[in-house]
Backbone bond lengths (Angstrom), bond angles and torsions (degrees), N, CA, C in turn:
res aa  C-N    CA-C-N  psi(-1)  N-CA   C-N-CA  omega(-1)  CA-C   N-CA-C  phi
1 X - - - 1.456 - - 1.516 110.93 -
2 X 1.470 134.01 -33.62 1.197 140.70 -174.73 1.112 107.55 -66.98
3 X 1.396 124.22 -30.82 1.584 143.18 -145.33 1.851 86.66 -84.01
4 X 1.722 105.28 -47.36 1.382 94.06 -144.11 2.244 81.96 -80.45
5 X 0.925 109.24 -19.04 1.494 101.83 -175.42 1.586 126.52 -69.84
6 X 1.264 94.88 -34.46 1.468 112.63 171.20 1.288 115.70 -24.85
7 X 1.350 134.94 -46.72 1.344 133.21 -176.94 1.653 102.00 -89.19
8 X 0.976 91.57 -33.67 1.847 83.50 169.56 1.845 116.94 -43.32
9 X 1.417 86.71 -70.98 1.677 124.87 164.46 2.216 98.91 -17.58
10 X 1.481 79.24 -68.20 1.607 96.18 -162.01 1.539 96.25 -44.26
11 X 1.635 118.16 -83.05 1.533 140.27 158.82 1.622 101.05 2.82
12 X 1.351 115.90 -76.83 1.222 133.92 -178.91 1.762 102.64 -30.73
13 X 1.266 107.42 -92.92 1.622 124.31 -178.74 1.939 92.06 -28.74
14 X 1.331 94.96 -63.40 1.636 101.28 -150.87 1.826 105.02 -53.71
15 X 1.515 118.49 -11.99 1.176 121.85 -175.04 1.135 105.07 -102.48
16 X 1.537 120.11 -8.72 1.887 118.22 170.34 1.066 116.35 -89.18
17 X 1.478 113.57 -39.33 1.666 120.92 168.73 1.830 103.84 -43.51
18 X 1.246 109.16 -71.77 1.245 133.59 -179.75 1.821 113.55 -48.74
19 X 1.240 137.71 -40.19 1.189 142.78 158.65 1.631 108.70 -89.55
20 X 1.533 139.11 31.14 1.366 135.55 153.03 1.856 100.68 -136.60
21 X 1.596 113.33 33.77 1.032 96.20 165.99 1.600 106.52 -148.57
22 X 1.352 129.22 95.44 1.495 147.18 -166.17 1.457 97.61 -39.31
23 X 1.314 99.96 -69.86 1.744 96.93 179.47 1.166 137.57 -37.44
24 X 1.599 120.03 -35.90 1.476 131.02 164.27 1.467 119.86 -67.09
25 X 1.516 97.32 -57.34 1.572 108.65 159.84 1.513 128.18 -19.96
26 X 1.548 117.49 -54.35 1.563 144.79 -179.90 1.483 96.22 -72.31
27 X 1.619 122.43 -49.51 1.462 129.30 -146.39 1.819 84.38 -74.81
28 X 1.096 117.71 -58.50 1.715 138.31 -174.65 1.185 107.41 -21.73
29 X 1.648 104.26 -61.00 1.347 131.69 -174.90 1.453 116.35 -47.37
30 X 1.460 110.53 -74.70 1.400 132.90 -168.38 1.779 92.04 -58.70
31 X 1.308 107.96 -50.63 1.637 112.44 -171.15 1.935 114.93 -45.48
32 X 1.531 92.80 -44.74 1.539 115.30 -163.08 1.854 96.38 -85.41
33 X 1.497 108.96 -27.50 1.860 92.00 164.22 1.520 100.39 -66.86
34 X 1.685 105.15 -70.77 1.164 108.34 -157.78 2.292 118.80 -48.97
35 X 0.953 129.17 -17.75 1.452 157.06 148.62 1.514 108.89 -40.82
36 X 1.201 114.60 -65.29 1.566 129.52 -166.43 1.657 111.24 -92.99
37 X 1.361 94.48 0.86 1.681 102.57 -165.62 1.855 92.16 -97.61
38 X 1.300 105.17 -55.11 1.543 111.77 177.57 1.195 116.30 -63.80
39 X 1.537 118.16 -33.37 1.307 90.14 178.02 1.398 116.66 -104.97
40 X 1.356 120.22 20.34 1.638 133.96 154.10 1.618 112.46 -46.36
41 X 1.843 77.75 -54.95 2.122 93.35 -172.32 1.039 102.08 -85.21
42 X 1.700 137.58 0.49 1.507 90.83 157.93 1.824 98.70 -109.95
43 X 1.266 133.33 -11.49 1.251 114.56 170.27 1.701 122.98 -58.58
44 X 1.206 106.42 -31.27 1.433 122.10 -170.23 1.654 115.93 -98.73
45 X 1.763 104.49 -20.27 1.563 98.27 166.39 1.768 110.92 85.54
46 X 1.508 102.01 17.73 1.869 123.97 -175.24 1.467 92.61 -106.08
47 X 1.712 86.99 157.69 1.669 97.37 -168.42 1.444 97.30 -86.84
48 X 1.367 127.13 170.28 1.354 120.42 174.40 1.428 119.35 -78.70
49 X 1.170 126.98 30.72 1.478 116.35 159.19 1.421 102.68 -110.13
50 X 1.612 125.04 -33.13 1.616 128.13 -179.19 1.451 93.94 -62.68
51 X 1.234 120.09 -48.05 1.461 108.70 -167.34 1.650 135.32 -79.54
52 X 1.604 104.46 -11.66 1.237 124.14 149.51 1.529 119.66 -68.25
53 X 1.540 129.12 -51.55 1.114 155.24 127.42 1.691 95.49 20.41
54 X 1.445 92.96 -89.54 1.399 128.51 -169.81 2.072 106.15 -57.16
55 X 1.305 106.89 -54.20 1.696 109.79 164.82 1.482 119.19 -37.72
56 X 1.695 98.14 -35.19 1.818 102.73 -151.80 1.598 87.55 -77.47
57 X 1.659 106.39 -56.77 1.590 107.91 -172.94 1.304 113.22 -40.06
58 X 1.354 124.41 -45.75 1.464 133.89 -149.25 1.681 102.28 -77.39
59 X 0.999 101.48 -53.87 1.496 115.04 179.00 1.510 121.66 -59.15
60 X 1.410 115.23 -29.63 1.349 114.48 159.93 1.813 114.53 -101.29
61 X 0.975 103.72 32.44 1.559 102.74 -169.68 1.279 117.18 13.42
62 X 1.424 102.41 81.96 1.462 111.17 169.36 1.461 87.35 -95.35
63 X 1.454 120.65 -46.55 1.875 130.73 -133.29 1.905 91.26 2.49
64 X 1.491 72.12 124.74 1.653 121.47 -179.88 2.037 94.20 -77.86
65 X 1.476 102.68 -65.75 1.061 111.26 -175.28 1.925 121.58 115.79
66 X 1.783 86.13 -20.75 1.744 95.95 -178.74 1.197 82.43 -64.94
67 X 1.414 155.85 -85.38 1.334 144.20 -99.96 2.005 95.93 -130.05
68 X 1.113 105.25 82.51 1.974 99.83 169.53 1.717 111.55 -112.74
69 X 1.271 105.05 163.66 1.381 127.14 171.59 1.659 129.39 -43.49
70 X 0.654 142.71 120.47 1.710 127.30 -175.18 1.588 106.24 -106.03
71 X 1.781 102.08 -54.68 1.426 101.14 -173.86 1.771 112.80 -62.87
72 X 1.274 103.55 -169.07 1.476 93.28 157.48 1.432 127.28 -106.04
73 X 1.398 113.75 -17.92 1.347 107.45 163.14 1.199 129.77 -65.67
74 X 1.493 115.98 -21.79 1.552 130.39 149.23 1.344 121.24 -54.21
75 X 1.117 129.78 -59.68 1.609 121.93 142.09 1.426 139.76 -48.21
76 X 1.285 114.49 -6.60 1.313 107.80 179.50 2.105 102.72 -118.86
77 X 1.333 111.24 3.51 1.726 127.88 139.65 1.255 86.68 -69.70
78 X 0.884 152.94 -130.36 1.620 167.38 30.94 1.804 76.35 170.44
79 X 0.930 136.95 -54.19 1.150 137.91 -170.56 1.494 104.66 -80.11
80 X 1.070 147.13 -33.71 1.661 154.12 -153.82 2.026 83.22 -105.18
81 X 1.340 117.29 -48.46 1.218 110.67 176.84 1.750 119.48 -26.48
82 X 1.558 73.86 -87.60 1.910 99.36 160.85 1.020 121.73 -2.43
83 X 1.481 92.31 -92.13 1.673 110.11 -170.01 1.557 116.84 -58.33
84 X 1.408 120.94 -45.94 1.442 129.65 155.02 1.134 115.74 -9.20
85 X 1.579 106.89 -73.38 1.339 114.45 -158.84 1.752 121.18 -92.06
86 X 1.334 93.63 -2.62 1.506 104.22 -166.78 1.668 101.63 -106.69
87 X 1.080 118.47 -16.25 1.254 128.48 -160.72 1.765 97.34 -122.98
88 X 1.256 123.96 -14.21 1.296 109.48 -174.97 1.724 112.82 -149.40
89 X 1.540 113.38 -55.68 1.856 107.10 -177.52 1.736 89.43 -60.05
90 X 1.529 101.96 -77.38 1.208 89.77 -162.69 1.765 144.48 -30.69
91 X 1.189 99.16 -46.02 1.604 115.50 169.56 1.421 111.43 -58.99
92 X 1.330 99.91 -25.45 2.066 88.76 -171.88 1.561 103.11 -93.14
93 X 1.851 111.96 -13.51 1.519 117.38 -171.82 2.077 93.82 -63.21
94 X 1.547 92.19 -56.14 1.818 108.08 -162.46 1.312 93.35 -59.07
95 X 1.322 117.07 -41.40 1.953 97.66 -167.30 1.365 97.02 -78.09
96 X 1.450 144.91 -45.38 1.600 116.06 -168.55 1.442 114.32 -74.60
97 X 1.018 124.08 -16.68 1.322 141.83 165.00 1.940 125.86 -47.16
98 X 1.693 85.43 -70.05 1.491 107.12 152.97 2.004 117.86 -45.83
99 X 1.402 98.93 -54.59 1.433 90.82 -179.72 1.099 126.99 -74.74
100 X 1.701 119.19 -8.31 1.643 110.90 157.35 1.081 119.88 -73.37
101 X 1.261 111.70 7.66 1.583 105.07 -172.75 1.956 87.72 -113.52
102 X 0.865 133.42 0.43 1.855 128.13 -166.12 1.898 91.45 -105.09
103 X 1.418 110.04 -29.49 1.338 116.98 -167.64 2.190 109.44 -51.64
104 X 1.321 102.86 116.06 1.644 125.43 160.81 1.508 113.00 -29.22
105 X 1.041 142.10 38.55 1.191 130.12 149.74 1.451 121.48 25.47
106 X 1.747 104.94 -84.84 1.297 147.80 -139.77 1.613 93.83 -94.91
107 X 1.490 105.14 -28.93 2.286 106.10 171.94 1.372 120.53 -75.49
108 X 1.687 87.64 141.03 1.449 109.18 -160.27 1.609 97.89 -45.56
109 X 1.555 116.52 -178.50 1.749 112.50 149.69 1.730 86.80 -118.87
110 X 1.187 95.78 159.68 1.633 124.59 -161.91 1.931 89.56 -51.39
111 X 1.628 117.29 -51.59 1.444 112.65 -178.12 1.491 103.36 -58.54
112 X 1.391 133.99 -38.76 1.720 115.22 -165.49 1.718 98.60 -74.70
113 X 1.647 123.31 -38.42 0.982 108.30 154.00 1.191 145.97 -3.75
114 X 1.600 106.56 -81.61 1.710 150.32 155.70 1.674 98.17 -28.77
115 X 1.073 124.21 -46.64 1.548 124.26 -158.96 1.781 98.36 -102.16
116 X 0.878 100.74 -22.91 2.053 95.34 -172.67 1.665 89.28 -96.52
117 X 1.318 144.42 -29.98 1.282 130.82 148.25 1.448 137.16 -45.33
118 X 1.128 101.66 -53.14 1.700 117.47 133.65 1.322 130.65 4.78
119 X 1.830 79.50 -96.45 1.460 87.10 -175.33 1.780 114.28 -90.77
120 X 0.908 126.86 2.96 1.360 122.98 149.51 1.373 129.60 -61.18
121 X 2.171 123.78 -35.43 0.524 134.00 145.94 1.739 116.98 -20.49
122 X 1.587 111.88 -88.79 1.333 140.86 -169.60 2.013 97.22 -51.33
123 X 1.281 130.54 -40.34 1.293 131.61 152.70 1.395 118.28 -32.59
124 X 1.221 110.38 -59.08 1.557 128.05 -164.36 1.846 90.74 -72.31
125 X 1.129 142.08 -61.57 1.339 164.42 159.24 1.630 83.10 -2.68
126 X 1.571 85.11 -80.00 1.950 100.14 -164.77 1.061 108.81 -42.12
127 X 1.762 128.79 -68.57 0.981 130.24 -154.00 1.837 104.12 -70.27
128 X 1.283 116.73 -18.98 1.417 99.96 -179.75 1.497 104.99 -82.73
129 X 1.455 122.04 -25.30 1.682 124.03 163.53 1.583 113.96 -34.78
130 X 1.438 97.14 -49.45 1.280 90.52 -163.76 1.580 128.77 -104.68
131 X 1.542 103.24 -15.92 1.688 116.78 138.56 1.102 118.93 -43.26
132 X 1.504 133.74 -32.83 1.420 135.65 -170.29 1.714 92.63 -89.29
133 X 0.965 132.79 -41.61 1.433 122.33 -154.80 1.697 76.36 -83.59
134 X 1.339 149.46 -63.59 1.724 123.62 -134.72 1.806 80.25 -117.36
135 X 1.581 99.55 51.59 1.700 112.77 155.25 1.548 105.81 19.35
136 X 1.633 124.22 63.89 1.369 135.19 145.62 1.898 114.28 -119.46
137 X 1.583 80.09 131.29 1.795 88.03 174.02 1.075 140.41 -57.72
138 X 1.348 155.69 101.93 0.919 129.67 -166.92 1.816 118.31 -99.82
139 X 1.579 111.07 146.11 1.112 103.30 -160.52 2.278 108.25 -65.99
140 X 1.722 83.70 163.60 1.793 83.33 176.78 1.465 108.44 -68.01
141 X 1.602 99.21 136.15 1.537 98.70 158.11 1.545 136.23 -56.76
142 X 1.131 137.71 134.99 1.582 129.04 -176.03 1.590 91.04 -63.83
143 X 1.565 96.63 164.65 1.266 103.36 -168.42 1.349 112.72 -79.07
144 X 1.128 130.92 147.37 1.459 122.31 163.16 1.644 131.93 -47.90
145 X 1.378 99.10 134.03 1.732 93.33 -169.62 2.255 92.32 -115.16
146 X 1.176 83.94 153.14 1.836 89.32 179.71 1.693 94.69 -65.27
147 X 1.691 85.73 139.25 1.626 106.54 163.59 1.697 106.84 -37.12
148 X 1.060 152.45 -165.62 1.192 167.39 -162.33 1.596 114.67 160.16
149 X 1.218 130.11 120.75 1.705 136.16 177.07 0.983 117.01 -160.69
150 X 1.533 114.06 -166.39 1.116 122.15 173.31 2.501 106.38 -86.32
151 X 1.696 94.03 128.96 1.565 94.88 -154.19 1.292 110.95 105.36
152 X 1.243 134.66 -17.93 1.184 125.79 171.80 1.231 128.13 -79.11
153 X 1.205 142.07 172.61 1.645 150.05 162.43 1.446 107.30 -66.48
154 X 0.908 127.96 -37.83 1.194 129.26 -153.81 2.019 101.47 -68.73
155 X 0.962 117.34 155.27 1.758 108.76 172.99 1.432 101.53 -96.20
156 X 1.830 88.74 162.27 1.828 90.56 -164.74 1.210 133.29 -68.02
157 X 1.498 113.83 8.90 1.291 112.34 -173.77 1.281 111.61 -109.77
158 X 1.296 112.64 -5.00 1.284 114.64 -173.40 1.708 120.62 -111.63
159 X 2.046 95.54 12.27 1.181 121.61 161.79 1.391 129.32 -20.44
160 X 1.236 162.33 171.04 1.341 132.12 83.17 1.104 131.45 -27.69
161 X 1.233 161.66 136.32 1.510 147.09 140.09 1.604 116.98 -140.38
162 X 1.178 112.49 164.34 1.642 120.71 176.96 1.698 112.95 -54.94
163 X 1.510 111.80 -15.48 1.746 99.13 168.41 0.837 104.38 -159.80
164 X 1.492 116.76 141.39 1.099 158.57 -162.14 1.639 115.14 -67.23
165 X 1.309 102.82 -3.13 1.664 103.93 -170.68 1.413 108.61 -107.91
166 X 1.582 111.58 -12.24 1.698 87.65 155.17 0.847 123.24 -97.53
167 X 1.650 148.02 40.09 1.156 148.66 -171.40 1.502 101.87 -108.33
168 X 1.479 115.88 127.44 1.426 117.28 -167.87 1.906 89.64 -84.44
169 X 1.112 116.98 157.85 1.288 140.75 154.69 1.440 108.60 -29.99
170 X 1.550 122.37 156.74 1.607 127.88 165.06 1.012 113.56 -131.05
């Protein structure tokens, strides 16, 4: 069963590499006009600027309409164009794109984390130093409960997080 997935597998990776790297993304693009443009002009018998021309329209589905396919292998580019780009560069351009723009600013990194645990720790330290010296109790801490996040075991609703509204019911 692994055997027959493997190329799945492969496909898979090879489209994450390929959709987490802008530069390829762009390179794909320009490659797959310039690719589909030459061999427009020579299936179709167009000079190479109509047939680049003709790539750019196709690929963003404008079709203009001055410049279409006659043969069928010209239509059936014209068709691999399409779908290509509509079904795959494009979508992977808007989502990494989109996600620099969704990206946390304002979230910790795991080390400032590391350091405000820390130093809350070394707080807690002090203040029991100095409860002990002007002999006041301080109450017990609740017990510690495991971190919970994203990577964790825990399921998502039973997260921590900043609101309260994705937490399913108990």
């Amino acid at each position: 069963m692994d055997a027959l997935l493997l190329p799945f597998r492969l496909i898979y990776r090879g489209l994450v590499w390929f959709a987490n790297s802008p530069r390829t993304l762009i390179i794909s693009y320009l490659l797959m006009i310039v690719v589909a443009g030459v061999i427009y002009g020579r299936v179709e018998n167009r000079s190479p600027a109509d047939a680049v021309w003709w790539a750019v329209v196709t690929a963003s589905t404008v079709g203009y309409g001055d410049i279409s396919p006659v043969s069928w292998q010209g239509r059936t580019l014209a068709a691999l164009l399409i779908s290509t780009m509509v079904l795959l560069v494009i979508p992977l351009i808007t989502a990494h794109f989109a996600s620099q723009l969704i990206v946390d600013d304002d979230a910790f990194e795991h080390e400032e984390q590391e350091q405000l645990k820390a130093d809350v720790r070394r707080m807690r330290a002090l203040l029991e130093e100095i409860a002990a010296r002007q002999g006041i109790d301080l109450p017990d801490l609740p017990p510690e409960r495991p971190v919970s996040g994203p990577g964790s075991a825990a399921p998502p609703w039973a997260r921590s997080g900043r609101s309260d509204r994705r937490r399913r019911p108990q």
